[in-house]
Residue, then its C-alpha position, 0 to 999 in steps of 0.5 A: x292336806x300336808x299344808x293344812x296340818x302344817x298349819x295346825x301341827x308348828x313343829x311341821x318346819x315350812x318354808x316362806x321362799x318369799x323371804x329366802x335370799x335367793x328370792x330377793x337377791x339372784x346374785x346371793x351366795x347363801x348356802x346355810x340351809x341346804x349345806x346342812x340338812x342331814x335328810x337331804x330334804x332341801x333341795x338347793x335352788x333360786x330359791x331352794x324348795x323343802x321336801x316335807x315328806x324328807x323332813x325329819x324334823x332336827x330343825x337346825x333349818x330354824x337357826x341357822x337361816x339369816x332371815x328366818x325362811x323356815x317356820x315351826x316351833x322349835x326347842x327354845x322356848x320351853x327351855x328358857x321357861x324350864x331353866x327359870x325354875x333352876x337354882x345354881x345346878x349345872x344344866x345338862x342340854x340332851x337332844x330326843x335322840x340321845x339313848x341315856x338322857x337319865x344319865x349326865x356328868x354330875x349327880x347335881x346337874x339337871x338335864x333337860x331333853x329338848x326337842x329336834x337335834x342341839x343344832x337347832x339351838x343356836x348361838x343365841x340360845x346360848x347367850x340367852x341362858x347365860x343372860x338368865x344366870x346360869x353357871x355352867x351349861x353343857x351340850x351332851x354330845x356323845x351320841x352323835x357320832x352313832x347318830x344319823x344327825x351326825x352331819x350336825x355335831x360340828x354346828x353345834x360346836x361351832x354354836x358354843x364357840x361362838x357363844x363362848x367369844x361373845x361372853x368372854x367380854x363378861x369372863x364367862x366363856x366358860x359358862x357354855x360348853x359340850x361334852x362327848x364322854x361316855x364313860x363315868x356318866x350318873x344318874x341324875x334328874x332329867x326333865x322333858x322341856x316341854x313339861x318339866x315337873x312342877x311341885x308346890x315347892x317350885x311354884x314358890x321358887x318361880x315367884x321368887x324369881x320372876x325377873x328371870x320368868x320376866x327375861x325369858x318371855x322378852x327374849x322369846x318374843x322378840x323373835x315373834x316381833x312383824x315386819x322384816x328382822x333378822x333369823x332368830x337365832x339372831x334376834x335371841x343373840x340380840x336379846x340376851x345382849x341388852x340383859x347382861x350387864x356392860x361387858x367388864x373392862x371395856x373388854x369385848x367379845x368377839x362376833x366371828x361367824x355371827x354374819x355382823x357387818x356395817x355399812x357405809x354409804x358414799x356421796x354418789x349415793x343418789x337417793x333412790x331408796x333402793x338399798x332401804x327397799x331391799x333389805x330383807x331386815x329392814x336394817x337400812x331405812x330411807x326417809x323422807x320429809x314430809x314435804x318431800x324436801x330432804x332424806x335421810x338413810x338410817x342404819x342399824x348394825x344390830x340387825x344387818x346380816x351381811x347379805x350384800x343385796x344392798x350392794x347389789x342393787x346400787x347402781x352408783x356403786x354408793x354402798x360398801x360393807x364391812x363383813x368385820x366389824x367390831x364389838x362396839x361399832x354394832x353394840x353401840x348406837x342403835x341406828x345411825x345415819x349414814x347419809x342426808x341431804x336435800x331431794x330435788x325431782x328430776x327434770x324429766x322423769x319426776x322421780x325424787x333425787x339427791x341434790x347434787x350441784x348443778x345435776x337436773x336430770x336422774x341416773x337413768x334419765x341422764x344415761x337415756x340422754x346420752x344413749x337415746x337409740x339404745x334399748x340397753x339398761x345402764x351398766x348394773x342395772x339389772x331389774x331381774x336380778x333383784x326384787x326390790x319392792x316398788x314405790x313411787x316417790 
């Protein structure tokens, strides 16, 4: 019954453990959702489980989960839809639980009271509300301290600082910021996110700026994109990159504790697609020509998330990350190839291989020859550890 509502009832958080790191990687170290949860509701394991009964629902879960896990509708996307209707006021961010959402810092501000805790928010949405034009955006965050999502206000911190970083490459890290003061606070117009007031007036507003309607909906649905990607706070960030202009100057934000990487790949790489099938973003893909002859290994930095599976499960050691790349090595070409080459089939499985000089026989067949008694796999390769999804090349 509880799954069937969940079903029906999206602000209901669920969690796919398909897609959790620990599922794919036994060796993952990701500790993002179960650290945070101020109910206790997850329960940390190989993967970790979501008690819904515990679940209160702040939804910080959502952002903060590399490979979007945990599913429901969070604040976002009525917030970016509500703001499209603002015209140059300070916009006021005031989580559900905050007991004076009426009152803000500015008689002309807007506040507008999303849903779940500001923690649910993330980075991305941050960077999507100065992509849509907004001036001055600050998170109200003088209730937390007395709240029982206390655990959360660093998270929302450590968001707008992020977001911060990331737009000083435009001179608009101040357009994001929080505020705890408590004293000094006015009456000011407050909207809910889910039904912000909407006059004649405003109807004639939103026809006049329907680029910003128009930027809003490409970013909320990119987040709702198939297949593999990355969490959405992720994709958001992402999304509201590609709307800002080119950083000013040949300046660059910095992308500190976005989880950013790039990946290089050595000549012992072996062509066994194993790093392509494994990643949980699909930010590496193996290709093959149609007649089998040559490979190519793509690589994407705007989606990799730096999970290190890819390390994980190469046998030859051929794969190495960079957990600090810069500005321009992930905002610059989209995909780039990291290794081609020609494919031969070994001479005693059949399998697809790189051609590497003289070799006839695979890694495994080759470790076989030399140890024809043994039961044991080849050092590293470990079929239990990982979930790489099979094919037959």
């Amino acid at each position: 019954a509880a799954e069937r509502f969940a079903a029906m009832d999206r602000s209901a958080i669920v969690l796919d453990p398909a897609r959790c790191l620990h599922s794919l990687d036994r060796a993952s170290t990701c500790e993002a959702c179960f650290q945070i949860c101020p109910a206790e509701a997850i329960a940390p394991g190989k993967p970790p489980s979501l008690d819904a009964d515990k679940c209160e629902s702040c939804l910080a879960c959502l952002v903060v989960c590399p490979v979007g896990a945990y599913n429901a509708d969070d604040a976002v996307r009525p917030l970016l839809n509500a703001v499209t209707r603002l015209e140059g006021q300070t916009l006021e961010l005031v989580c559900a639980k905050n007991p004076q959402p009426e009152k803000g810092i500015s008689e002309s501000g807007v506040g507008i009271r999303v849903k779940g805790c500001l923690a649910g928010l993330g980075t991305g949405t941050y960077l999507a509300l100065a992509a849509l034009g907004l001036e001055r955006v600050v998170a109200r965050t003088e209730a937390c301290s007395a709240c029982e999502w206390a655990n959360l206000r660093p998270q929302i911190d450590s968001q707008i600082e992020r977001a911060a970083r990331v737009l000083a490459g435009w001179d608009k890290s101040e357009t994001v910021a929080s505020s705890s003061a408590s004293d000094g606070l006015v009456e000011r117009t407050v909207w809910g996110a889910e039904n912000p007031p909407l006059s004649r007036r405003d109807l004639f507003r939103m026809m006049a700026r329907q680029g910003q309607v128009a930027m809003a909906r490409a970013m909320e649905n990119g987040e709702h994109s198939i297949g593999r990607k990355p969490g959405r706070d992720r994709v958001r960030a992402l999304g509201a990159v590609a709307h800002l202009d080119a950083p000013l100057n040949g300046s660059f934000g910095a992308l500190d504790g976005l989880n950013f990487a790039t990946v290089t790949i050595s000549e012992a790489c072996t062509a066994c697609s194993a790093c392509g099938r494994a990643c949980p973003t699909e930010a590496l893909k193996f290709e093959k020509s149609e007649d089998n002859a040559s490979f190519a290994l793509k690589f994407s930095a705007r989606d990799c998330i730096g999970c290190d599976l890819c390390v994980h499960v190469c046998l030859p050691a051929a794969v190495s990350v960079d957990h600090a790349p810069t500005f321009a090595q992930i905002f610059g070409e989209e995909q780039t190839t990291l290794r081609k080459g020609e494919l031969v089939k070994c001479e005693r499985c059949g399998s697809l291989m790189a051609k590497r000089g003289e070799a006839r026989l695979c890694d495994l067949c080759e470790y076989r020859r030399a140890h024809p008694f043994g039961s044991v796999m080849p050092p590293g390769f470990n079929g239990n550890q990982f979930k790489v999804p099979e094919t037959r090349q």
